[in-house]
N, C-alpha and C positions, 0 to 999 in steps of 0.2 A: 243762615250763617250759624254754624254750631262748631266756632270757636276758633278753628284752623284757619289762623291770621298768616299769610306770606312772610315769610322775612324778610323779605326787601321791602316791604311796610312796614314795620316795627324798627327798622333800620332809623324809617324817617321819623320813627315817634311812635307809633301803631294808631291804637284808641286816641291816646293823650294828643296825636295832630290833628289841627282840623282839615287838614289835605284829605287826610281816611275818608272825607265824605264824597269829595269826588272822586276817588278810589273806587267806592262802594258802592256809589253809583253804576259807574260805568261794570262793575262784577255784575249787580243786577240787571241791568240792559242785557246785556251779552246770554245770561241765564233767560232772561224774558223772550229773545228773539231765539236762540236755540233750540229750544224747550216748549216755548208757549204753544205748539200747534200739539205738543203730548198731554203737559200737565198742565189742569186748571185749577189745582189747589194748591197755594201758596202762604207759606209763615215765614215771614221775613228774616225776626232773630230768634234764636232760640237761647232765652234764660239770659237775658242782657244785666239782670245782677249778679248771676254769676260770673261772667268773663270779667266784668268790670272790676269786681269785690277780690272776687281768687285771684287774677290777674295784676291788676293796676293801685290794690291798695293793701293786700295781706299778705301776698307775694308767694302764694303756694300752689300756685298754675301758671305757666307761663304770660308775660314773659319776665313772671316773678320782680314786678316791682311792688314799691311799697307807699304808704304815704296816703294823705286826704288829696292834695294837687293834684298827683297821676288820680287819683280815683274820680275826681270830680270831672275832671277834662274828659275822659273816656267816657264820663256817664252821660254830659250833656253831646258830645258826638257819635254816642249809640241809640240814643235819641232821638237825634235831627236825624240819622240813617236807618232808624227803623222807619221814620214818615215820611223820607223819598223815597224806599223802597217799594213800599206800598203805591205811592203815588204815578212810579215808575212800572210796575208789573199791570196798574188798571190799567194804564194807556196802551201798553203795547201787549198783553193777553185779552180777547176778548172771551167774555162769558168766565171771568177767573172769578176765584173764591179765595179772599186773601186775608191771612190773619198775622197775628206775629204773638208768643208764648214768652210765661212769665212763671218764673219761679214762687211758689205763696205757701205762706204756713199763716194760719190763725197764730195770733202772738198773744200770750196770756198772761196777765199779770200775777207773781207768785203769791203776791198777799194783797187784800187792798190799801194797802195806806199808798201816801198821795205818791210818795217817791219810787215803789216799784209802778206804779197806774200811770205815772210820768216816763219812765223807762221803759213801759211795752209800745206806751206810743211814741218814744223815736223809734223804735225797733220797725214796727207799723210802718211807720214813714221811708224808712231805707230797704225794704225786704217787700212790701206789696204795695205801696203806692209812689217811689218812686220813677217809675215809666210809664206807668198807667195813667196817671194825671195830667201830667204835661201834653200826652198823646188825646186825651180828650178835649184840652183847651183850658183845663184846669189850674195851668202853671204848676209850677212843684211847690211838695207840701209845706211850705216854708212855716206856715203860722203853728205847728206843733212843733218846728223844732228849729232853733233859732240857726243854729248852725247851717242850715239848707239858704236861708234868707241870705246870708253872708257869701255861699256860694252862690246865689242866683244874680248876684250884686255884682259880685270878681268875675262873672260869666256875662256881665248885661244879657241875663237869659229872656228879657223883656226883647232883645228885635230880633228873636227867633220863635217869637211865641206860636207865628200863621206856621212856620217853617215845621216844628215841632207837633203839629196835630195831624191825625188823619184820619178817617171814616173807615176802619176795618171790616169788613165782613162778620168776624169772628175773634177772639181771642182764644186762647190756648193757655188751658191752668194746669201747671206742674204741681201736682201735691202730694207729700209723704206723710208729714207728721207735724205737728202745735210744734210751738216753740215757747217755752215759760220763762219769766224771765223776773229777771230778779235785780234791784240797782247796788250798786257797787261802784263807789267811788272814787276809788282803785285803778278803772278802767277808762284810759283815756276817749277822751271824746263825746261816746258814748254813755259814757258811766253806767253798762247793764251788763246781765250777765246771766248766759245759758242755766237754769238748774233742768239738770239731765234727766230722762224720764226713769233710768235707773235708779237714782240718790230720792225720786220720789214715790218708788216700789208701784210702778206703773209702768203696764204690757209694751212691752218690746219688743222689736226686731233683730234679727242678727249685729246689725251696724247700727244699735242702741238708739233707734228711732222707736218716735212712741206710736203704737198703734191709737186709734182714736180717729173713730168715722164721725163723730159726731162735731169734729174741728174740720173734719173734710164736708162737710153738710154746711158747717159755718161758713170757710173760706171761701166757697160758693157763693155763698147767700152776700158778702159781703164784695166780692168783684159784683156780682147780679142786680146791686142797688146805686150802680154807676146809669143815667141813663144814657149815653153815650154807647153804651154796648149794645150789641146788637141780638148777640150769641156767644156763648161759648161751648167749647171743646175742650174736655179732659184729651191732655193731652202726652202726659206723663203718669202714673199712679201705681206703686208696686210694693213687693216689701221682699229679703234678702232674709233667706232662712239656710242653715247649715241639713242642707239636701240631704237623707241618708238612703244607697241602693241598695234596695234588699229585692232578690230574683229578677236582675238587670230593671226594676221598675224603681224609679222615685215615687214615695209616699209622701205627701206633703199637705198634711191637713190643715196644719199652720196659716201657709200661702192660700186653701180653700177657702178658710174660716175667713182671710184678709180682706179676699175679694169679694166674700157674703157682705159681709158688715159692708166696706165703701160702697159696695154698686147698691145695695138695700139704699145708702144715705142719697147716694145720687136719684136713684129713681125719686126719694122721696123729696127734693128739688125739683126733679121735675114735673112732678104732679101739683108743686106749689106753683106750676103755670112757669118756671127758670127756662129760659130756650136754651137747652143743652143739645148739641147735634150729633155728639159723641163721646166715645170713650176708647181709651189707647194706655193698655198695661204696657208697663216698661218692665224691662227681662234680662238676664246677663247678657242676650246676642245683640242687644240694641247697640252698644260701644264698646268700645275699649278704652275701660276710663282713666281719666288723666290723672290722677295721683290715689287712686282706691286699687289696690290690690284682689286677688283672689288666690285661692290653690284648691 
């Protein structure tokens, strides 16, 4: 699922109903019996905090709502449909190989004092742990951040706990760049706040993402300490540089130099014995993306 909701589902709620699940069910059957004698390698959602965050709570991807309620509702119903989909594709593909992919940045604290080290770990909590957790048997990460407890309460996420798990094959790690963070109380909810890798004269990308393989070595190492995992798959990882054609060729040392450094950090995860089973650069042909520009 990489985001392209019906509208005649969104009509009834989208994410925020709990109908979507047997919606989504029945999408995955239909995929599983059409398909399953082609493909045996299956990832169920792709980037379930992003649909849920852009979508259902900041309102800058369709279908542009806003609010913690819509975001909560969609997050515990992309949830429980990431782990019937899976459960759904083992039984009717035989010999699959079935993962479901997650958006992660290493989150870093700007300074240490207690109040930004308090701030990276909500961040932590709503950006890489929460899908991951719940899917293991973990429950959501409620004890770092009080505010999840309170959702897991208005959700009795407690009798969907069996509902909510499932045994993946593999996961799939989207990663670009750290995220630093700084608290700011200012900032509802949350109270944190991005400092940009520019304002801290630290290497960048075109679309002001930090370069920095050594958070892509982290954020590894840190999915790879769940034992619950099995395996992972990079399954996103790239970087957006202003191309220049000089004798119909693109020169792009930049983009060479990017993919030195990550796959250097990669290999050396997996020589720390990491069961990483691949790797998958993302490129302007991959999509056509939902609110980022080009020319």
């Amino acid at each position: 699922y990489p985001w392209d909701l019906p509208d005649a589902l969104e009509e009834e709620g989208g994410w925020t109903a709990f109908s979507i699940n047997t919606a989504f069910s029945a999408f995955v059957t239909l995929c599983a019996r059409e398909y399953g004698d082609k493909v045996k390698n299956w990832i169920i959602l792709n980037e379930p905090f992003g649909f849920t965050s852009l979508g259902y709570m900041l309102g800058i991807h369709a279908p542009g709502k806003t609010g913690l309620t819509h975001f909560f509702s969609a997050v515990h119903h992309a949830a429980i449909a990431q782990a019937d989909g899976g459960r759904i594709i083992r039984a009717e593909v035989s010999g699959s190989n079935i993962g479901t992919s997650f958006s992660c940045s290493e989150i870093v604290p700007h300074t240490q004092s207690d109040s930004d080290i308090l701030a990276a770990k909500r961040v932590d909590c709503l950006m890489n742990r929460l899908f991951i957790e719940p899917l293991l048997g973990m429950g959501y990460p409620t004890a770092d951040w009080d505010l999840l407890e309170k959702f897991s309460i208005q959700h009795s996420t407690w009798r969907h706990t069996e509902r909510l798990t499932f045994d993946f094959d593999f996961i799939g790690l989207q990663n670009y760049f750290p995220i630093t963070i700084k608290y700011n109380a200012f900032i509802p909810v949350l109270q944190a706040w991005e400092v940009k890798a520019k304002s801290r004269k630290k290497p960048h990308t075109a679309m002001g993402w930090e370069i920095n393989a050594d958070a892509f070595y982290t954020i590894i190492k840190q999915f790879a300490a769940y034992p619950g995992i099995k395996s992972l798959i990079i399954t996103e990882n790239g970087a957006a540089y202003h191309d220049k054609i000089e004798n119909k060729e693109v020169h792009d040392p930049e983009r060479i130099a990017y993919f030195q450094l990550y796959l250097k950090a990669l290999l050396t995860a997996k020589q720390e014995s990491i069961n990483i089973k691949g790797y998958m650069a993302w490129t302007l042909m991959d999509n056509f993306e939902w609110a980022e520009g080009y020319n």
